[in-house]
Every structure is written in structure tokens, then in C-alpha cells.
C-alpha positions in Angstrom: 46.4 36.0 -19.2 46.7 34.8 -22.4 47.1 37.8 -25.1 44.7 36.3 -27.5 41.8 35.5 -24.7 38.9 36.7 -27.2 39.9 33.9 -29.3 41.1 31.6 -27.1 37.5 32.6 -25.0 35.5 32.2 -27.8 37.3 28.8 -29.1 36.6 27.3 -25.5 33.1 27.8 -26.0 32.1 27.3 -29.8 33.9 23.9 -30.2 31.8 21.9 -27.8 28.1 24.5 -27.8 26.4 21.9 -26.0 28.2 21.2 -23.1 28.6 25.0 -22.9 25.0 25.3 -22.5 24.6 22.3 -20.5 26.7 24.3 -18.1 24.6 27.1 -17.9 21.5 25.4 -17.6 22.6 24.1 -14.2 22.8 27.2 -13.0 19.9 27.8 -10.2 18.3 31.1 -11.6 18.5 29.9 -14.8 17.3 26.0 -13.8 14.2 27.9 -11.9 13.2 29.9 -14.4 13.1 27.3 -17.5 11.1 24.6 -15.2 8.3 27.6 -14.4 8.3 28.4 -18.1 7.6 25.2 -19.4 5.4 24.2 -16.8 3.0 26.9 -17.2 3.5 28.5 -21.0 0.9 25.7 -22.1 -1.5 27.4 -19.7 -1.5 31.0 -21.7 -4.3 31.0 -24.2 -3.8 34.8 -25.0 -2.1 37.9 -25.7 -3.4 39.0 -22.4 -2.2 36.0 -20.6 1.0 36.0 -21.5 1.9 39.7 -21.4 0.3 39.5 -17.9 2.4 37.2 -16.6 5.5 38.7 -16.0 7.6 36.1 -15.8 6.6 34.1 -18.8 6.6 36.7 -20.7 10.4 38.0 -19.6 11.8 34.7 -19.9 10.2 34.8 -24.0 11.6 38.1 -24.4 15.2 37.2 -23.5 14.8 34.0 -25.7 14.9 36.2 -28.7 17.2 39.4 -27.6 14.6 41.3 -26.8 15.3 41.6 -22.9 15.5 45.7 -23.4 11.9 45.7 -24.4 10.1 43.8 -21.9 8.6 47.1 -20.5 6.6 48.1 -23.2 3.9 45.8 -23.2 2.0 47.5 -25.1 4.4 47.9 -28.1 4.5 44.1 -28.0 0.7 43.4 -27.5 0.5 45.5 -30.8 2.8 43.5 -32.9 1.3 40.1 -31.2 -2.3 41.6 -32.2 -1.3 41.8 -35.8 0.1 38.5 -36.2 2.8 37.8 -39.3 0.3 36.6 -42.1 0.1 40.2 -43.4 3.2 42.0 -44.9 2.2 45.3 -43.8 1.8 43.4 -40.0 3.4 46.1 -37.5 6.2 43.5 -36.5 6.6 42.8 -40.3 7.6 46.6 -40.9 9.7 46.9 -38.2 13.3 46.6 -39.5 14.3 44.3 -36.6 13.7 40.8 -37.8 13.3 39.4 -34.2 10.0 40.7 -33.4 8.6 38.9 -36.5 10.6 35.8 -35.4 8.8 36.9 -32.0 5.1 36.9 -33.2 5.6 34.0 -35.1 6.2 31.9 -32.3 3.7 33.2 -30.4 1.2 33.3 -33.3 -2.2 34.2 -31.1 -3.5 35.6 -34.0 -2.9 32.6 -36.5 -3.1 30.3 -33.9 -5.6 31.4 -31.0 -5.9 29.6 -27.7 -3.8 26.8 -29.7 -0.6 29.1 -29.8 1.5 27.9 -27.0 0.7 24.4 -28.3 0.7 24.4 -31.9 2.6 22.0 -34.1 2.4 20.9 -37.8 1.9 17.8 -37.1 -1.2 18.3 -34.3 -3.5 21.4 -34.9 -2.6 21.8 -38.6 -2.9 18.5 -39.7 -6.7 17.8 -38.1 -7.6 21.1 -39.0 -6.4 20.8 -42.7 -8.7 16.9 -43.1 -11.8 18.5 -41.6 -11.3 21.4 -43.9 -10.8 18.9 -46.7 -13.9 16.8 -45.7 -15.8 20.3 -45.1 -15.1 21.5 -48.8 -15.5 18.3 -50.2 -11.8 18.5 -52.2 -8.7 17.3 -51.9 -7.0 20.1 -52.9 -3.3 20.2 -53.8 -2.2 21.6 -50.7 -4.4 24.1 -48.4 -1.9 26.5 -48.5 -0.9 26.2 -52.4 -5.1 27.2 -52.7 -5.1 30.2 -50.6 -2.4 31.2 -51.6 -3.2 31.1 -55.3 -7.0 32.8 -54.0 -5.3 35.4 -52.6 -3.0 35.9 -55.5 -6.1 35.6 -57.7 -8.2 38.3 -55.4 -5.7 40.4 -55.4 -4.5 40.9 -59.2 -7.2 39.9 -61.4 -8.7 43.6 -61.2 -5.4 44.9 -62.9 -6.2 43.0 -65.9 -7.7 44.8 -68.3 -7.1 42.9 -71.7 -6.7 39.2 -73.0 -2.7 40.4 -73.0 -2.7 41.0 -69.7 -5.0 37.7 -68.9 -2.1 35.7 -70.8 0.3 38.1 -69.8 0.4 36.7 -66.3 0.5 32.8 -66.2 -0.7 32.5 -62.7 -3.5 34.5 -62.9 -4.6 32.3 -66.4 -3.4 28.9 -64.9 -5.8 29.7 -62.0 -8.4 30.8 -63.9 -9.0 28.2 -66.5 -8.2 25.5 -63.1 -11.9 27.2 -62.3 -13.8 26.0 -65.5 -12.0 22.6 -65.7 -9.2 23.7 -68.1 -5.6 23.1 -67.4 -3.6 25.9 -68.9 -0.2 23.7 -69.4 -1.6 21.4 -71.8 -3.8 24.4 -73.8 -1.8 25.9 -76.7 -1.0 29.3 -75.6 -2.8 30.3 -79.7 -6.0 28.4 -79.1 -6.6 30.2 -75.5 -6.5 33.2 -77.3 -8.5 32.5 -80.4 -11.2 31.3 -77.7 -10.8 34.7 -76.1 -10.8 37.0 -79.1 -13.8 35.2 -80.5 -15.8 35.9 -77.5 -19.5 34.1 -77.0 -21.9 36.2 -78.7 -21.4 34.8 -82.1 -22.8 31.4 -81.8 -20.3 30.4 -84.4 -17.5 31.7 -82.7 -14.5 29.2 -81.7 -15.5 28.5 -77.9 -19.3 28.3 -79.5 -18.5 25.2 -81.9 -16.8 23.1 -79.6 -19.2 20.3 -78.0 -17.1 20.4 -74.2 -18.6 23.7 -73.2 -15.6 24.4 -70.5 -14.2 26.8 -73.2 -17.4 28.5 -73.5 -18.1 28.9 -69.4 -14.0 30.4 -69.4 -14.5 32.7 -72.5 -18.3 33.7 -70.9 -16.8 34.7 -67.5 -13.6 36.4 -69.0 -15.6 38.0 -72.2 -13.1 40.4 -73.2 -14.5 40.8 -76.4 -18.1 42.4 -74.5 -17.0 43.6 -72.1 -13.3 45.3 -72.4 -11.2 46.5 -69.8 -14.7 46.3 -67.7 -14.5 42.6 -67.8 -12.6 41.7 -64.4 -14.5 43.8 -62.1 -17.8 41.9 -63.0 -18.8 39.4 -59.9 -18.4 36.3 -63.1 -14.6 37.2 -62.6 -14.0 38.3 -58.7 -16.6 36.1 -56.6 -17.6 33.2 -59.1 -14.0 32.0 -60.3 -12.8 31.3 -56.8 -15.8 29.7 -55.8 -15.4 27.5 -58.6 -12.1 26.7 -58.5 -12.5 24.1 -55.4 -14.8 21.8 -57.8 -13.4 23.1 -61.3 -9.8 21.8 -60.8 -10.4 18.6 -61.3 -10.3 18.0 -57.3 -11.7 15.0 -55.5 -13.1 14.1 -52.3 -11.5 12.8 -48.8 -13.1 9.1 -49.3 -14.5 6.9 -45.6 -11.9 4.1 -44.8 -12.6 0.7 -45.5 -13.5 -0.2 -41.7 -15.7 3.2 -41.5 -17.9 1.8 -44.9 -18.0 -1.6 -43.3 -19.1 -0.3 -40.1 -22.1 1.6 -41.8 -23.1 -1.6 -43.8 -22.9 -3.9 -40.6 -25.3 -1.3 -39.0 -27.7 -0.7 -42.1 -28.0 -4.6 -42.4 -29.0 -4.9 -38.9 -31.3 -2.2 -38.4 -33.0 -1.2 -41.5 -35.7 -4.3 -41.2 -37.1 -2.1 -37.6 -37.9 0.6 -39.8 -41.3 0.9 -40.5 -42.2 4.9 -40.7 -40.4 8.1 -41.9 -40.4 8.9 -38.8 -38.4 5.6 -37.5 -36.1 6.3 -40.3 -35.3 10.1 -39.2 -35.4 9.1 -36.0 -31.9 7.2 -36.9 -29.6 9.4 -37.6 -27.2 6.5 -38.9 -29.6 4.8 -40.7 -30.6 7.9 -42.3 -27.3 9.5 -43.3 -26.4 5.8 -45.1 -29.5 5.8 -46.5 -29.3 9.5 -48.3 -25.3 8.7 -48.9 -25.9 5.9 -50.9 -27.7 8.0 -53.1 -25.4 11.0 -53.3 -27.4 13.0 -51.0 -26.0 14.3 -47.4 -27.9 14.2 -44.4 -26.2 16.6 -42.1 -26.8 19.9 -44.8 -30.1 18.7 -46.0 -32.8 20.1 -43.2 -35.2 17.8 -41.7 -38.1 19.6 -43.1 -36.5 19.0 -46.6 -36.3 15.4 -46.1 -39.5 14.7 -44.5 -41.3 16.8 -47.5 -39.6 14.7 -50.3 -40.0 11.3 -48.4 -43.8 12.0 -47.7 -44.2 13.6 -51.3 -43.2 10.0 -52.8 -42.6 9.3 -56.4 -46.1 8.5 -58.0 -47.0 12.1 -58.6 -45.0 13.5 -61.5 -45.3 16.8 -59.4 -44.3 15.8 -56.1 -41.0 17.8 -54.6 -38.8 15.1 -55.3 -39.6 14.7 -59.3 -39.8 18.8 -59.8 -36.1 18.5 -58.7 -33.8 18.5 -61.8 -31.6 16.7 -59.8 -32.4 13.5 -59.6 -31.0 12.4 -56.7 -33.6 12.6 -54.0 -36.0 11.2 -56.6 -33.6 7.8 -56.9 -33.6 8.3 -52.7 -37.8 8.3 -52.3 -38.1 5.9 -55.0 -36.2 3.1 -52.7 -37.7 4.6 -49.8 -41.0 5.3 -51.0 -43.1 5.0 -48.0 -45.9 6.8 -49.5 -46.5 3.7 -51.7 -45.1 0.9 -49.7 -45.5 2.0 -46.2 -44.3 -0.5 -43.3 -43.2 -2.6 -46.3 -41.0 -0.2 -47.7 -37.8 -1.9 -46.1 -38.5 -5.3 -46.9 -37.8 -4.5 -49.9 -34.7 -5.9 -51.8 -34.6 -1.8 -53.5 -33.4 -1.0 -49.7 -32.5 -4.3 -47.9 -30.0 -5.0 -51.1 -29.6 -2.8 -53.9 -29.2 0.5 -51.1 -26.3 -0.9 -49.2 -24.4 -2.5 -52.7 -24.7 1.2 -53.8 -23.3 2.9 -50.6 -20.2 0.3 -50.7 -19.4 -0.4 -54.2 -20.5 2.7 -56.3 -18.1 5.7 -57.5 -21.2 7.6 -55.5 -19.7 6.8 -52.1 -16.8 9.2 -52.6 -18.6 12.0 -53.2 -20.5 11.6 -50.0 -18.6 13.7 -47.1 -17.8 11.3 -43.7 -20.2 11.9 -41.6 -18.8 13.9 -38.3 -18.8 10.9 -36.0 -16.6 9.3 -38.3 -14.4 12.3 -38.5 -14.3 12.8 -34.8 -13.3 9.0 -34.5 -10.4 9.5 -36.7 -9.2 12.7 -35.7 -9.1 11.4 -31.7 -7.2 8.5 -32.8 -5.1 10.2 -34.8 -4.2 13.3 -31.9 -4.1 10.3 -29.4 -1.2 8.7 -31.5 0.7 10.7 -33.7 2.7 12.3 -31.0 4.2 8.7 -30.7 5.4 8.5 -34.0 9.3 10.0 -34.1 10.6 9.3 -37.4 8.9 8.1 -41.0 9.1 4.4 -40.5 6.8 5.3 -37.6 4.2 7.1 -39.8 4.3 4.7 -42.8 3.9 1.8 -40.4 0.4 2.9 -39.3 -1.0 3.0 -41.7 -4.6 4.6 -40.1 -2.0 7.5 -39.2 -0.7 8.1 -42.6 -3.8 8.1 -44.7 -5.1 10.3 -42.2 -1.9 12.3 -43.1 -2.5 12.2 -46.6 -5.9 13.2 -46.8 -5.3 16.2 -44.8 -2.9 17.6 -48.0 -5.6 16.6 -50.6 -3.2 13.0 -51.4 -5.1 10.0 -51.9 -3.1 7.3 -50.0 -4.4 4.6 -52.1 -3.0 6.6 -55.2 0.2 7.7 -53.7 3.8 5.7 -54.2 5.0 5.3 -50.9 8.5 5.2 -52.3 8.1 9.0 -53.4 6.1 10.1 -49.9 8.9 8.5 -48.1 11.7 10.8 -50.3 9.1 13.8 -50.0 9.9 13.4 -46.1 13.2 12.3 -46.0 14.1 15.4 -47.9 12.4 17.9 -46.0 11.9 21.8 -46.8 15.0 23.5 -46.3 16.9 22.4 -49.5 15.1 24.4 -52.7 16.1 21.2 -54.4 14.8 19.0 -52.0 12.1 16.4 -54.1 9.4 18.3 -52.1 10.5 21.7 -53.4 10.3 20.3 -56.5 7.6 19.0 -56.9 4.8 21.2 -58.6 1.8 19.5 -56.7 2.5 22.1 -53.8 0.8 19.5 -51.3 4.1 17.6 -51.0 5.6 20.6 -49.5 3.1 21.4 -47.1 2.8 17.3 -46.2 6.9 17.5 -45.5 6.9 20.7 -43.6 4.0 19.5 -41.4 6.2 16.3 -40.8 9.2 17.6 -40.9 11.8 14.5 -39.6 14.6 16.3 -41.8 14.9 19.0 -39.6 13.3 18.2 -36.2 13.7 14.6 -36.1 12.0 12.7 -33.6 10.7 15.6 -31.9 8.7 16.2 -35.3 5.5 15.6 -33.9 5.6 17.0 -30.7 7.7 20.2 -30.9 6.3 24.0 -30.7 8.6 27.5 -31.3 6.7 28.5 -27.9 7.9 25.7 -25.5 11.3 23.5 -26.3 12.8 25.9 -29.0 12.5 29.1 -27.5 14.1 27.7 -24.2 16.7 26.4 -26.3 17.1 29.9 -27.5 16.8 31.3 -23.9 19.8 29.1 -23.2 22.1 30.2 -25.9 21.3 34.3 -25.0 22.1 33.8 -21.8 25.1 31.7 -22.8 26.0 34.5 -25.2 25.3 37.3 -22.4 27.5 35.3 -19.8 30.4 35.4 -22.2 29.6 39.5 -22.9 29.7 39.9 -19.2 33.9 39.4 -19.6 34.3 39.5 -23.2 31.9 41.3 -25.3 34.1 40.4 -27.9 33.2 36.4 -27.3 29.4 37.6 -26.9 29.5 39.6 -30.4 31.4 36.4 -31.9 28.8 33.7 -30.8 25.9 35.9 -31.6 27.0 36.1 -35.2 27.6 32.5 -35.5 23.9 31.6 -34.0 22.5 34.1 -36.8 24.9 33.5 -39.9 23.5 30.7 -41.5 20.1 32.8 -42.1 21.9 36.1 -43.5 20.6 36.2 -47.0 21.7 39.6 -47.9 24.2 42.2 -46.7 21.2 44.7 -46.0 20.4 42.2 -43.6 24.0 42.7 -41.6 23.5 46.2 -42.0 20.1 46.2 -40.1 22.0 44.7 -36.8 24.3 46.6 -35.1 25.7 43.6 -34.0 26.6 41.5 -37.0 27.4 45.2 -38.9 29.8 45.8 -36.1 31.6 42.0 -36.2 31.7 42.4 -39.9 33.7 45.9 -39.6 35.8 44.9 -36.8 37.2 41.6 -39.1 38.3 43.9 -42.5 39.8 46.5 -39.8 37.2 49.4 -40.4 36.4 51.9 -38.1 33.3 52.6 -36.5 32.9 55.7 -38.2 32.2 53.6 -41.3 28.8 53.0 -40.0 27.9 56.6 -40.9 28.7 55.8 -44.6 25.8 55.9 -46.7 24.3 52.3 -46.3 24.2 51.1 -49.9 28.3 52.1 -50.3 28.8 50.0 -46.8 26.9 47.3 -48.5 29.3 47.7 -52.0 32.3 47.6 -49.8 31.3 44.5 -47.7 29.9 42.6 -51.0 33.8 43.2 -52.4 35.7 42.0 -49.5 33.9 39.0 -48.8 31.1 36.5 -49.8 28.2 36.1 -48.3 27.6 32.8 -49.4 30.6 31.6 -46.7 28.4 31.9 -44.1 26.4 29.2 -44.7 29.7 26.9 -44.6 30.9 26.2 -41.4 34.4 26.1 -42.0 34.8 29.5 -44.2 32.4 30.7 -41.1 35.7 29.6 -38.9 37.6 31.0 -40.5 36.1 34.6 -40.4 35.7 34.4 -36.7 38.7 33.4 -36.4 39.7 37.0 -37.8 37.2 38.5 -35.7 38.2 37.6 -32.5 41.5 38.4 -33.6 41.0 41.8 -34.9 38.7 42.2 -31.9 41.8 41.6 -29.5 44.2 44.1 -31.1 41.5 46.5 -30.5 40.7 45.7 -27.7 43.1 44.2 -25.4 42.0 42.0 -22.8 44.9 42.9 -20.9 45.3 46.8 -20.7 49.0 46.9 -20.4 48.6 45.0 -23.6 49.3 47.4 -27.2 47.8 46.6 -30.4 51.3 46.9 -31.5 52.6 44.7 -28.9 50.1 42.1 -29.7 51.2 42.3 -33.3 55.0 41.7 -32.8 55.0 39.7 -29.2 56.6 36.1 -29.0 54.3 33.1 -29.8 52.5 32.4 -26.8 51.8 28.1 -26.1 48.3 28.6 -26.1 46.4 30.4 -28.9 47.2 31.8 -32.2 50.9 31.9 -32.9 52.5 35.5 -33.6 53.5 34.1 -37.4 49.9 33.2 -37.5 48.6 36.6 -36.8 50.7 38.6 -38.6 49.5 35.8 -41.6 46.4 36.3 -40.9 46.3 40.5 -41.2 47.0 39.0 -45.2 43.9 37.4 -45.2 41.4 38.4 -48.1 37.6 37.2 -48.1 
């Protein structure tokens, strides 16, 4: 036996991981268990499903360490009920990291029923483009406007001054966005001579200008009324939000080209058979171009609304449509004016012409919402196809695919470079620098981690952290716990490989026992060192070596290299074996030369 064997063991198994865990997926138990998985985890729509199914839920356990747990279900149905979203979460608190990496993979309460099938690129991309249509905006990014709403919510009652206000940029970016003001481009001195002059004086510097933006902004946040009072009026917590959707300069999901076409093709065939309101409500189609081409929306208008205004007419200066101060449903009766016209009202060239030239050619159309058969139409074919599409040539070639895309992260294809969307994706998420990252339009970033090709290539559209990914991560445990079952040296080494390139901090190693005990065991500490108070452990590690060179595979090497090493003279595979023996033996012909060991107690990190 070789006198080295943790390295040599190790060595056998890290230089080729894949054919290592081919190996062990052939094995029967293991075979048995990974087809029932993935042929039923699809199946579980809840918490309740899953925890009740004993072997699904074992199998997901083991897939992230967690095998000792598996009996208490309820501890887990707990930290599954709370989700990750919120900080304070249960599995969020816990100081083990993998029941957060746990929940989020098996997000029920993100994700609902959808959980064991949820990717970016499916659920989250349809549900982000009816959103869009639903608010009317294409927001930059979904997630870059909750996420400043939430940020907004949560701090704009600590503000109790026009310091604080400018004080904190996001805050002020955020809330100028809601009155059509862009913060950047303000001089930080003008802002606050708006502020400081307040309302009340109708002389005062928001007062005098003729864009009354300034004057909504200082009206809402009227410091100079209201004082440290100002933020907790509902102007400030419930009316800036709702304004920001329409204040930031956002604009509407527009209906493709075919989709308008479509509409017109049925409008011109159809609208002549009209001859009553009641034909025309009756058509649903007919109706909902009708009202669209005038800026009106049939599906949140009621049908007593629209019958009222239609039967009202336009003749009486006091009919429902002409009290309206918008004018809207009064330019929609007047072309469909059957209180004047009657079963003449469509011949008219007002609806057989000037009606459909309005609906396809004016700026009016894309304000009007797709209607939900069109949205339905474009979602299926979208879900129907997507899952085809394995790398970005595939998703720029369709091109019904990537507006659909687009539109979902508040981009408008038709404004977009396809040269920059194509480096957005290329570059991914994962590099801070990437152009994605970079980019202050946070919709890039949520478009490139939705179709994320840089880091799950072609499986980018299809794959889900409850099926593929955590088998792959059942298979590399129970790699890892075959090795530990001769070698728990090997086990400790490929554990800390697996979770090195994520260890941001040395806090981090010291919150696993494991990766704490690997790093001890390579600068020759004891295990008494573990009683040490934590942050001197930290200090000591932090002098000896560099975190950083665990992110870079060869330094990585080289420290398990030392590991496995170290690991051996303390405990010797063979027991006849001394540490001090091991030290000053002959080179052995397979392994790490004695010259090379007594080198590498020289090492410094």
C-alpha cells in the first residue's frame, strides 16, 4: 500500500471527475434510485408532496449533505414554508448555507405547483410578458422595479429632511423616476432649490416653471410644509410607487405586426354585418379593435359602461361620453354613433376607413394592451418552442421567440442592437464585469440570467435545480461518501474542492466543520485550534493564505495537494506507518517523492 494513498486516492479521483461519477452512477442502488427521482419529482406540486414521499424527498436530501436530517420533516417543512425571498426566512438564519441552497431549489413558496419545474427561461419569462402587458410598462427589468419598490417602501419613512431625501441617491433617483424626473441629469443645487422653495408661494422656484413635474415632486415631498412629517403622508408611501410604473418614462409591450394585421383582416371583413350595439358587443373582436383604435380597452371597461356611452351618442352636449374629460370614448361614439346613424353607422368611411388606419398606423396602438387571445397565442408558441432553442444563434434566429424574450424584460426588440443583446448573453451573470453587469438598464441582467447559455449552455432552456442539477449533486455526495467510506481524508478533500470556488469569506470556512477542518489539517494546526475564539482563527487563516486562490484551479491544487499530504502523516493509511517514518522513508514509484514532501512542509500560502 502505497504510503501516500490519501493523495494518491484523491489524485485517482479528481483528475478525471467525470468518469469517477460515471462509475458510480452505474451502480444499481444508485442507477434505481436517480431513474425513480426523475421520473416522478415533476409529479410533486407541494411541500406536502414531497416531504411525504419518502423516497423523493431522501434522495434531495442527500443531494445537498443533508442525509442526517431527513427525519425531521418538520424542521424542513418549516424552512421550505418560508421560502428564501426574505432575509430573516428560517433557512436564511440558519448558519448552514445548504438549507438555503435547499429551499431555493425547491422554491414552493416562490414558485408554487411550478417548483419542481421551474426554469428562467419557461415560467419566468411568460410570467414576466403577461406582467408587462398587465401593467402596461416595459419596465427596466421586473426585478430592478421590485427591488427598487421594496427599497423605496422600506426607507423612505427614515427620511426626515431634504438632506436625508438627497442624502440617499436611490431613494431620490426613485422618487423623481415617479414624477417624470430623471435625477442623473438634474443638478444636485436646482433639486434642492425646488425643495427648499416648497409650493405654497406661487412664486416659488418649482411654481414658475411651465413643466409642472417639479411642482408634482416638490408637492408630494413638501418639506418645506410639512417637515419631518412629510414621508409618512400617503403622497409619499402609496402614491409614489404607484406612480412610478407610468412616471419613469416607461412604455408599453406593443402587438406584433402579424397580430395588428390579423385584427385589420378581421375588422375589414366583419364590420359591414354590424348593424346594432348590440351586434357590435356581441363581437368581442370587433369590439376590442374598435375601442383600441381609439385608446380605449375593452376587456377593463364593463359592458354596462360601453353600452351607456354608445347608446348616449354624441349630439347631447351632456350625454356620458361628452361629460367625460377624457375624450376618448367621445372620439369612440362619435365614429360609432349609432344613436344618430343607426344601421348606417358602419357604412361609414369614419369606421370602415378612418377606424382601422387609426388602429394600424397611430402612436395610439401601443398604448392599447394585446388583447388576451393574442397573449395566450404567443405565450403557447413561445412554451411550445423555446425549450428547443440550446444556444443564442437559436434564439436570435426566431425571431417570434426573441421579441417575445425581450418584451418580457421591458426591451423593445425593434429598438434593441442585436449586436449588444448577443454580448449581453454571451457574457452571462457570473463575471461582475460581464457587459450585462454592467450595464445600468438592470433588464440586461435579468434578460442574461433567464437565458443563461454562459453558464448552462444548451441545457439553458430546459434545466431546473430540482431535477438534472440536484442529481448531479446526488452523484458527487455519494461519490464523495464512497471515497470517506476508505479515506475520509479523500472525502474531506473532494468536498472542499466541490465548495471552494463559492467561499467568499473565511467566516464562511469557519461555519463548516469540514472545510474549517481541511484548512487546519494543511497549515499543521491542531484540532484544539477550533476552540480559539473565531475571529483570531479567522486572523490566523487570512495570514497564512489567500482566499482568493481558491477560485484558481491550480493554486486550489496546490493546497490539496498539502492537504492530502498533511492528512496522511496524520493519519496513516497504513498503521504500522509513523508520521515520522512517512517523513524520512525512501521515495516510493508511485506518489509524491520523499524530497517532495519534506519540500512541501516549506510551503507558505
Amino acid at each position: 500500500m502505497s504510503l501516500l494513498n490519501t493523495y494518491i486516492s484523491y489524485q485517482l479521483i479528481a483528475k478525471d471527475i467525470n468518469k469517477s461519477i460515471d462509475r458510480i452512477e452505474q451502480q444499481p442502488t444508485v442507477d434505481r434510485d436517480t431513474q425513480y427521482y426523475l421520473a416522478n419529482i415533476t409529479k410533486v406540486k407541494s411541500i406536502d408532496d414531497f416531504v411525504n414521499n419518502d423516497r423523493l424527498f431522501k434522495y434531495a436530501m442527500k443531494a445537498y449533505g443533508l442525509e442526517d436530517m431527513d427525519y425531521a420533516k418538520a424542521f424542513m417543512v418549516k424552512a421550505l414554508k418560508e421560502g428564501v425571498s426574505d432575509p430573516d426566512s428560517f433557512a436564511n438564519k440558519l448558519t448552514d448555507k445548504r438549507y438555503a441552497q435547499f429551499v431555493s431549489a425547491f422554491n414552493f413558496t416562490a414558485n408554487g405547483a411550478d417548483a419542481t419545474v421551474y426554469n428562467k427561461a419557461q415560467q419566468l419569462v411568460t410570467s414576466n410578458y403577461a406582467l408587462q402587458v398587465q401593467i402596461g410598462a416595459s419596465q427596466p427589468g421586473l426585478s430592478y422595479y421590485q427591488s427598487e419598490t421594496a427599497y423605496y417602501a422600506t426607507n423612505i419613512s427614515k427620511v426626515k429632511s431634504i438632506d436625508d431625501l438627497m442624502g440617499d441617491s436611490r431613494l431620490l433617483t426613485y422618487a423623481m423616476a415617479a414624477f417624470g424626473l430623471d435625477a442623473e441629469t438634474e443638478p444636485a443645487a436646482t433639486v434642492r432649490a425646488m425643495l427648499e422653495g416648497g409650493v405654497s408661494d406661487p412664486n416659488s422656484p418649482a411654481n414658475k416653471l411651465a413643466d409642472k413635474s417639479y411642482a408634482n415632486f416638490v408637492s408630494a415631498f413638501n418639506f418645506a410644509q410639512y417637515g419631518d412629517q412629510t414621508t409618512t403622508r400617503d403622497d409619499v408611501q402609496k402614491a409614489v410607487p404607484k406612480s412610478y410604473v407610468t412616471g419613469a418614462g416607461l412604455t408599453l409591450v406593443k402587438p406584433s405586426a402579424d397580430y395588428i394585421k390579423g385584427e385589420a383582416d378581421y375588422y375589414a371583413a366583419n364590420i359591414s354585418k354590424v348593424k346594432s350595439i348590440d351586434d357590435l358587443m356581441a363581437d368581442k373582436r370587433l369590439l376590442t379593435f374598435a375601442m383600441a383604435s381609439y385608446g380605449l380597452d375593452s376587456s377593463t371597461e364593463t359592458p354596462r359602461q360601453i353600452r351607456t356611452m354608445l347608446e348616449g351618442g354624441v349630439s347631447d352636449p351632456v350625454s356620458p361620453a361628452n361629460q367625460l374629460k377624457d375624450k376618448r370614448y367621445a372620439n369612440f361614439v362619435t365614429a360609432f354613433d349609432f344613436a344618430q346613424y343607426g344601421d348606417q353607422t358602419t357604412s361609414r368611411d369614419t369606421v370602415q376607413k378612418d377606424t382601422p388606419k387609426i388602429y394600424t398606423t397611430e402612436s395610439t396602438l401601443g398604448l392599447i394592451q394585446p388583447n388576451a387571445d393574442y397573449i395566450k397565442s404567443e405565450t403557447a408558441y413561445y412554451l411550445a418552442n423555446v425549450t428547443n432553442v440550446k444556444s443564442i444563434d437559436d434564439l436570435m434566429a426566431n425571431s417570434r421567440l426573441y421579441n417575445y424574450a425581450l418584451s418580457a424584460y421591458g426591451l423593445d426588440p425593434s429598438k434593441e442592437s442585436k449586436d449588444l443583446i448577443r454580448s449581453v448573453l454571451a457574457g452571462g451573470i457570473r463575471d461582475p464585469d460581464s457587459v450585462a453587469n454592467k450595464m445600468t438598464n438592470k433588464a440586461y441582467a435579468g434578460l442574461a440570467a433567464a437565458f443563461n447559455f454562459e453558464q448552462y449552455g444548451e441545457a439553458a432552456t430546459t434545466i431546473n435545480p430540482a431535477q438534472q442539477p440536484t442529481v448531479d449533486m446526488y452523484m458527487r455526495q455519494t461519490l464523495e461518501e464512497d471515497a470517506g467510506k476508505t479515506n475520509e481524508g479523500v472525502r474531506l478533500a473532494l468536498y472542499f474542492e466541490r465548495k471552494a470556488p463559492n467561499i467568499t469569506s473565511w467566516y464562511d470556512v469557519l461555519a463548516d466543520t469540514a472545510l474549517a477542518s481541511v484548512v487546519r489539517t494543511a497549515l499543521g494546526l491542531p484540532d484544539s485550534f477550533a476552540t480559539a475564539d473565531i475571529d483570531k482563527q479567522a486572523q490566523l487563516f487570512e495570514q497564512k493564505l489567500d482566499i482568493k486562490d481558491f477560485t484558481d484551479p491550480e493554486k486550489l491544487s496546490k493546497f490539496l495537494t498539502r492537504f492530502t499530504s498533511m492528512y496522511e502523516i496524520n493519519h496513516p493509511t497504513s498503521t504500522a506507518v509513523t508520521s515520522v517514518s512517512v517523513l524520512f522513508a525512501q521515495p516510493t514509484s508511485v506518489g509524491i517523492s520523499t524530497d517532495l514532501m519534506m519540500a512541501m512542509q516549506q510551503l507558505k500560502f
